[in-house]
The first five atom37 places (N, CA, C, CB, O) and aatype in JSON, in Angstrom:
{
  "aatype": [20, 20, 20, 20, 20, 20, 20, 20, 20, 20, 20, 20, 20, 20, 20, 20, 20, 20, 20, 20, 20, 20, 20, 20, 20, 20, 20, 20, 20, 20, 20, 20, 20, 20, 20, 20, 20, 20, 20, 20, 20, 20, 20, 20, 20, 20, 20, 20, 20, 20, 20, 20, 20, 20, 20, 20, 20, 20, 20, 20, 20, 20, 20, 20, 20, 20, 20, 20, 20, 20, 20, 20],
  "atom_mask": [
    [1, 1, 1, 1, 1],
    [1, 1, 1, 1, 1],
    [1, 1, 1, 1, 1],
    [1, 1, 1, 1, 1],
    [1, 1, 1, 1, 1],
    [1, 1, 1, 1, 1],
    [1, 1, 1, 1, 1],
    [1, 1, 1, 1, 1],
    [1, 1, 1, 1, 1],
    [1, 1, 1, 1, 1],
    [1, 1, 1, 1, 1],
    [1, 1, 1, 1, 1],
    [1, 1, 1, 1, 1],
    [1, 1, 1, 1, 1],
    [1, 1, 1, 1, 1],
    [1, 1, 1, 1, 1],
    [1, 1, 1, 1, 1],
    [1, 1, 1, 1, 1],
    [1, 1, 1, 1, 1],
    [1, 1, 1, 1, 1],
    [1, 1, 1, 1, 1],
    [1, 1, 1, 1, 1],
    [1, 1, 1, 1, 1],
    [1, 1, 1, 1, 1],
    [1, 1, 1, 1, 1],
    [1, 1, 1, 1, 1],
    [1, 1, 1, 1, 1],
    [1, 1, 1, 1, 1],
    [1, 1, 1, 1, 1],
    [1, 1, 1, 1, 1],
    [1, 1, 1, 1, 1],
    [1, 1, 1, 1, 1],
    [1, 1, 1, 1, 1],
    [1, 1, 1, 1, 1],
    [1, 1, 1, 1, 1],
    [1, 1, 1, 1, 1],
    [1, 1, 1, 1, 1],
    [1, 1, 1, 1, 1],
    [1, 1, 1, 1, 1],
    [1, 1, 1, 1, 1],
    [1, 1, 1, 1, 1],
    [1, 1, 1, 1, 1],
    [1, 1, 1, 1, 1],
    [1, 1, 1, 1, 1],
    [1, 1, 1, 1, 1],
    [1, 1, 1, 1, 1],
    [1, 1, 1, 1, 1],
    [1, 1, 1, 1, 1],
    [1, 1, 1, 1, 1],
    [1, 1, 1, 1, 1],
    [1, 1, 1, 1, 1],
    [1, 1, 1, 1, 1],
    [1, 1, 1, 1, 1],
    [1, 1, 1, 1, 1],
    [1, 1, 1, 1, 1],
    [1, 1, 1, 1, 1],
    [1, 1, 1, 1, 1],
    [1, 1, 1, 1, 1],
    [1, 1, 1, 1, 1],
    [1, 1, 1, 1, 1],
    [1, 1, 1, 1, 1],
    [1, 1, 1, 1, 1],
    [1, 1, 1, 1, 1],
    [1, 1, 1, 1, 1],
    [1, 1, 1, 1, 1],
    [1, 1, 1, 1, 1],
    [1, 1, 1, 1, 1],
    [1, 1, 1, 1, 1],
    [1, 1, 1, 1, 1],
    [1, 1, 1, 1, 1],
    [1, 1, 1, 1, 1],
    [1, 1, 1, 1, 1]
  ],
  "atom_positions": [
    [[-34.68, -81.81, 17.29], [-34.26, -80.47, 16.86], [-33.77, -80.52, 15.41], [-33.15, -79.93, 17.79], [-34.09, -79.58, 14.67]],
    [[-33.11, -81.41, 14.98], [-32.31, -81.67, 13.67], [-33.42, -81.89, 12.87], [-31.2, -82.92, 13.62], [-33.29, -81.75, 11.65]],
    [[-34.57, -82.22, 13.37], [-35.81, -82.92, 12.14], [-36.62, -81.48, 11.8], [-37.23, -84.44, 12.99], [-37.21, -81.21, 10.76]],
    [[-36.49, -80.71, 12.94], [-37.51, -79.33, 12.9], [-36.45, -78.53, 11.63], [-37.67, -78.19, 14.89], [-36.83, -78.48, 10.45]],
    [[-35.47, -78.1, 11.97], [-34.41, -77.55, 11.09], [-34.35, -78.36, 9.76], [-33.01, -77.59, 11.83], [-34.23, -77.66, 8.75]],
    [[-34.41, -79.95, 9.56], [-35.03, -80.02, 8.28], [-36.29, -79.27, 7.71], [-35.29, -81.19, 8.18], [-36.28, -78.51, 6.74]],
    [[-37.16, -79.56, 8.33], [-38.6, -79.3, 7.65], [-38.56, -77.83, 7.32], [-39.96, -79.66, 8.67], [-39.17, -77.41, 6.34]],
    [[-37.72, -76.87, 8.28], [-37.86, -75.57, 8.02], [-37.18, -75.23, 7.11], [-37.66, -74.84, 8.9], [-37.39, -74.09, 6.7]],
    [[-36.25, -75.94, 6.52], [-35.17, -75.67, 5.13], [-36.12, -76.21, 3.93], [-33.43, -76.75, 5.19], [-36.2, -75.6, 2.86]],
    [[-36.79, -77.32, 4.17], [-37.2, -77.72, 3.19], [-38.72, -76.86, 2.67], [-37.22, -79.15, 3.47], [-39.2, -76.74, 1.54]],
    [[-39.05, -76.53, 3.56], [-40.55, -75.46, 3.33], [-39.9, -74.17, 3.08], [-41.76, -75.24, 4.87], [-40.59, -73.25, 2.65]],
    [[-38.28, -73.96, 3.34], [-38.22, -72.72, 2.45], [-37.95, -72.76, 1.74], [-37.81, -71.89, 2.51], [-37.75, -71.68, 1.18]],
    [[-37.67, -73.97, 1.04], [-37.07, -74.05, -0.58], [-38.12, -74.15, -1.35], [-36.11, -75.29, -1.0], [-38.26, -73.53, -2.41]],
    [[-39.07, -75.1, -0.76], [-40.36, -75.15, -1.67], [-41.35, -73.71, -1.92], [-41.33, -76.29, -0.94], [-41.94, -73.55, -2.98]],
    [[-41.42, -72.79, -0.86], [-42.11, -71.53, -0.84], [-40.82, -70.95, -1.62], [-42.61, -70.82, 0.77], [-41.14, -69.89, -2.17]],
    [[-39.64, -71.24, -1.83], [-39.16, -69.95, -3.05], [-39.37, -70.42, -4.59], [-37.28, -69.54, -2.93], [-39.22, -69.69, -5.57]],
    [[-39.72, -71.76, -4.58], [-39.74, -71.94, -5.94], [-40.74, -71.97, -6.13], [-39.21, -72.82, -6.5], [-40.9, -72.18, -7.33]],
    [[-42.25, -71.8, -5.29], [-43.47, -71.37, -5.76], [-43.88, -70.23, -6.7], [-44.03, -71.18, -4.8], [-44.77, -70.22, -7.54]],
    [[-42.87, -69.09, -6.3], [-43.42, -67.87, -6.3], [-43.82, -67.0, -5.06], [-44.39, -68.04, -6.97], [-44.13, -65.81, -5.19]],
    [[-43.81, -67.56, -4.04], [-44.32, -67.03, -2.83], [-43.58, -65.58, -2.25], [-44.18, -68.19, -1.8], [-44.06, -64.59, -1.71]],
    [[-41.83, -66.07, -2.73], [-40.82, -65.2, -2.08], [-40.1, -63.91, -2.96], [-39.71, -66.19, -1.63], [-39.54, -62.84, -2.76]],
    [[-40.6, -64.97, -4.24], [-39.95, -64.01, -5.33], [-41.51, -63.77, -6.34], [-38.33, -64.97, -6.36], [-42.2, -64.78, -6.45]],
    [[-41.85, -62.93, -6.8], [-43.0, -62.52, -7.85], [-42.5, -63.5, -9.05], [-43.04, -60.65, -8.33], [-41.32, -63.84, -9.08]],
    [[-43.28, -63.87, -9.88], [-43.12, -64.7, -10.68], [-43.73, -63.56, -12.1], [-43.92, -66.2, -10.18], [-43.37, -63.72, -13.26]],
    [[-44.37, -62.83, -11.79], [-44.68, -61.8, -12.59], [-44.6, -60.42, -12.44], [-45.62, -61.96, -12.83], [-45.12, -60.03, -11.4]],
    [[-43.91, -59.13, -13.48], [-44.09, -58.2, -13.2], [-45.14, -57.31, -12.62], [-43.8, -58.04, -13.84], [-46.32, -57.35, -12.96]],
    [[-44.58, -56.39, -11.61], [-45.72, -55.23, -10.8], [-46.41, -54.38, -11.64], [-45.02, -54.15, -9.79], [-47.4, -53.84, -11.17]],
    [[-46.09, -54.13, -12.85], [-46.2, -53.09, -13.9], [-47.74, -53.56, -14.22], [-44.96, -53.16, -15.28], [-47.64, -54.78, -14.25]],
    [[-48.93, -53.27, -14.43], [-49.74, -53.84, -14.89], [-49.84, -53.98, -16.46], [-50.63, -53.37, -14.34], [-50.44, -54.96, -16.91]],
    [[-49.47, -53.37, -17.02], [-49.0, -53.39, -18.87], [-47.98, -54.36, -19.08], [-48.23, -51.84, -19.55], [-48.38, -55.35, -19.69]],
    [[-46.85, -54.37, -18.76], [-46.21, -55.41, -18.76], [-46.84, -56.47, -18.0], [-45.05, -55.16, -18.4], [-46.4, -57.5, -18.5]],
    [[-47.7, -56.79, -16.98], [-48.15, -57.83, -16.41], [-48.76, -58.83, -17.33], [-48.97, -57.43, -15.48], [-48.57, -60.05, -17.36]],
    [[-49.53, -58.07, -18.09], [-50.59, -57.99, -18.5], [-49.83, -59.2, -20.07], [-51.23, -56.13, -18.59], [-50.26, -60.27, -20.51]],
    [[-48.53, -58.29, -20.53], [-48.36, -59.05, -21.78], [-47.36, -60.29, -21.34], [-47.7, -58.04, -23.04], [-47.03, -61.14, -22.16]],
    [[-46.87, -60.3, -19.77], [-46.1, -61.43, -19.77], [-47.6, -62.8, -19.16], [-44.45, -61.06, -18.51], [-47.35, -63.94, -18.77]],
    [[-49.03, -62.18, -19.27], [-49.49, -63.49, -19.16], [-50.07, -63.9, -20.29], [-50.32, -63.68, -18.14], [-50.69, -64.95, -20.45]],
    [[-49.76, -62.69, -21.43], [-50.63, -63.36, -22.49], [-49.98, -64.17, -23.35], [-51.3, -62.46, -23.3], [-50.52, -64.87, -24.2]],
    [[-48.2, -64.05, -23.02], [-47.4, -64.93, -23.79], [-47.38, -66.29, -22.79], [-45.85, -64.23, -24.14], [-47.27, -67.38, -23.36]],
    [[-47.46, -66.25, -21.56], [-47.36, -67.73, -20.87], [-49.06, -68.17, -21.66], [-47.25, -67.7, -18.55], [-49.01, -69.06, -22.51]],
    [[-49.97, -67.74, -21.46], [-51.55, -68.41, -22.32], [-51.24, -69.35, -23.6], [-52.64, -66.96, -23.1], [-51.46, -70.55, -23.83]],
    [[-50.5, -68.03, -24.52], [-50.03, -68.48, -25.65], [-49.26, -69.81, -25.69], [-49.32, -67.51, -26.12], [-49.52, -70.83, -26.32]],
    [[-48.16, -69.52, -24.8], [-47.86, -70.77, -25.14], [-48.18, -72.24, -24.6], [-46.83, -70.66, -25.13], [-47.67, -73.19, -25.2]],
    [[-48.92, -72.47, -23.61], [-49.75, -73.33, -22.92], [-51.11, -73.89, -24.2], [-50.36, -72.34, -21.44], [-51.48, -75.06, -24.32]],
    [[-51.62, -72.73, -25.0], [-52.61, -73.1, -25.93], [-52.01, -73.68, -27.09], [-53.45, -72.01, -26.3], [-52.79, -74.18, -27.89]],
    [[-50.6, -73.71, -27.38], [-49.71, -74.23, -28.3], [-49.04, -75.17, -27.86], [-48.95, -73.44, -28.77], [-48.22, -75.58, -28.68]],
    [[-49.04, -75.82, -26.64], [-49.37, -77.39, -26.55], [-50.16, -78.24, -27.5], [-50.05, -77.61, -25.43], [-49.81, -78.94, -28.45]],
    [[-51.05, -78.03, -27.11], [-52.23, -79.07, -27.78], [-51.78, -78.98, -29.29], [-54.11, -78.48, -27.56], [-51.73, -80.07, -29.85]],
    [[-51.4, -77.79, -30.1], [-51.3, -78.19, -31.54], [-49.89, -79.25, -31.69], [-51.14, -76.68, -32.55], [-49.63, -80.18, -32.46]],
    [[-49.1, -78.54, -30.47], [-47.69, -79.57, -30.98], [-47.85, -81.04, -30.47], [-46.06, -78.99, -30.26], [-46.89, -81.81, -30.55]],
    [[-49.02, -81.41, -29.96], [-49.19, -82.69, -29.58], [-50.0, -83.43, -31.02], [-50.08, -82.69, -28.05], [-49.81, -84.59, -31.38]],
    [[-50.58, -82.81, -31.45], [-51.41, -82.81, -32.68], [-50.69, -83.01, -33.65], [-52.13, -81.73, -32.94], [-51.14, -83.71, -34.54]],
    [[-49.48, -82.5, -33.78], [-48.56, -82.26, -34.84], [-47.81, -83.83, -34.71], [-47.48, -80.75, -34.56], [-47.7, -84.77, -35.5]],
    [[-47.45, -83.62, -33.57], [-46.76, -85.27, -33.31], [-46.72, -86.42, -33.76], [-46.99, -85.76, -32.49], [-46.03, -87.15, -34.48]],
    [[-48.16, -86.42, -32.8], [-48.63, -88.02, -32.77], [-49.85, -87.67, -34.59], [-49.91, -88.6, -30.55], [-50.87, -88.31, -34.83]],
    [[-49.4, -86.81, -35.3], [-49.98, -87.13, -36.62], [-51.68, -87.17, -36.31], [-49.31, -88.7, -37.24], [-52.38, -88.16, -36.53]],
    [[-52.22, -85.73, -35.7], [-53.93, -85.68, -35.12], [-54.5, -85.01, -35.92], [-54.35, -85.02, -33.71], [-55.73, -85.07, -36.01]],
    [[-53.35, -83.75, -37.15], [-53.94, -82.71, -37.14], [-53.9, -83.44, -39.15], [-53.09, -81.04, -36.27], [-53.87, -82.63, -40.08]],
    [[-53.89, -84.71, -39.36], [-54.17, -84.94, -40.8], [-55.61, -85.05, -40.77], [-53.46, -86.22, -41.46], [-56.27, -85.19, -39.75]],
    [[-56.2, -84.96, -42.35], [-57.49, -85.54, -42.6], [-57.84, -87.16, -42.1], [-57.64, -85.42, -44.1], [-57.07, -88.11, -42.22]],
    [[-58.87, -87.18, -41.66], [-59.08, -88.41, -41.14], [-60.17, -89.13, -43.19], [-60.3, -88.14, -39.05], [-60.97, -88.7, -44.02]],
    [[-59.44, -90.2, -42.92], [-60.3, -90.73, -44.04], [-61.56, -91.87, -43.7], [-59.25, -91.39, -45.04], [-61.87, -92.9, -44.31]],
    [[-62.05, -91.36, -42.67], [-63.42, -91.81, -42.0], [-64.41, -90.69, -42.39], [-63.33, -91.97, -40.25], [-65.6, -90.77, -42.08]],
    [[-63.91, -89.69, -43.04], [-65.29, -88.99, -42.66], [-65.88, -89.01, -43.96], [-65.22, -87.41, -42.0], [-65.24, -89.41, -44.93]],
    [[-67.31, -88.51, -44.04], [-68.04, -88.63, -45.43], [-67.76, -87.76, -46.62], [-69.39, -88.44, -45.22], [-68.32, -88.04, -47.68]],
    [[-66.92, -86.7, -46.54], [-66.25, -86.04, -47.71], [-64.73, -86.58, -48.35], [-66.08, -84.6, -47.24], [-63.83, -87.29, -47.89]],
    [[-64.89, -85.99, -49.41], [-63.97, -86.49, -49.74], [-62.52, -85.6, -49.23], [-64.24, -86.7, -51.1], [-62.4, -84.38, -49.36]],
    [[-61.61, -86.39, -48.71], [-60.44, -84.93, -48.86], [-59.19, -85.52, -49.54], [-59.83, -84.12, -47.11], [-59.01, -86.73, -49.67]],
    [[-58.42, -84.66, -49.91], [-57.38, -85.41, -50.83], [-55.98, -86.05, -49.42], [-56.6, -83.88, -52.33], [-55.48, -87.17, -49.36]],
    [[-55.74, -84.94, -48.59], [-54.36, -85.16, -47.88], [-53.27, -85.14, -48.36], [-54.22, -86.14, -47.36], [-52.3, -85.12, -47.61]],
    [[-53.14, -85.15, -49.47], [-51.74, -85.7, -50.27], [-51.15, -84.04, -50.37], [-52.08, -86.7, -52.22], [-51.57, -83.14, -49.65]],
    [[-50.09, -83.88, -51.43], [-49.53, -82.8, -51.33], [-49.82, -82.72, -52.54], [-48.29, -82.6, -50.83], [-49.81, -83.67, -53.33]],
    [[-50.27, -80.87, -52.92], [-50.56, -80.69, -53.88], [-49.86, -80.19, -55.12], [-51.25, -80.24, -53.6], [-50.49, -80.06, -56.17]]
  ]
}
């Protein structure tokens, strides 16, 4: 009995922090609409700040043009 009453606490904690219990997004479709275009946004602004980081987004001096990199 004590193991069932776990599992049932623990599957309701996990279904509220899904989203399942509570909406995770507004009903409004206009507002729906702009709170997914700022979660996009910032999911697609990963990749540059990983770029930015680890130093991805310099000129590579492999390639066949010339580029300067330096500051001008």
């Amino acid at each position: 009995m004590r193991k069932a009453v776990w599992m049932l606490s623990a599957a309701a904690m996990l279904a509220s922090c899904t989203g399942c219990l509570i909406p995770m997004y507004s009903g409004d479709p206009i507002r729906r609409a702009q709170q997914l275009i700022y979660t996009s946004e910032d999911l697609r602004a990963i990749t540059d700040e990983w770029e930015r980081i680890w130093f991805l987004d310099q000129p590579s001096h492999l390639t066949p043009w010339r580029t300067h990199g330096g500051i001008l």
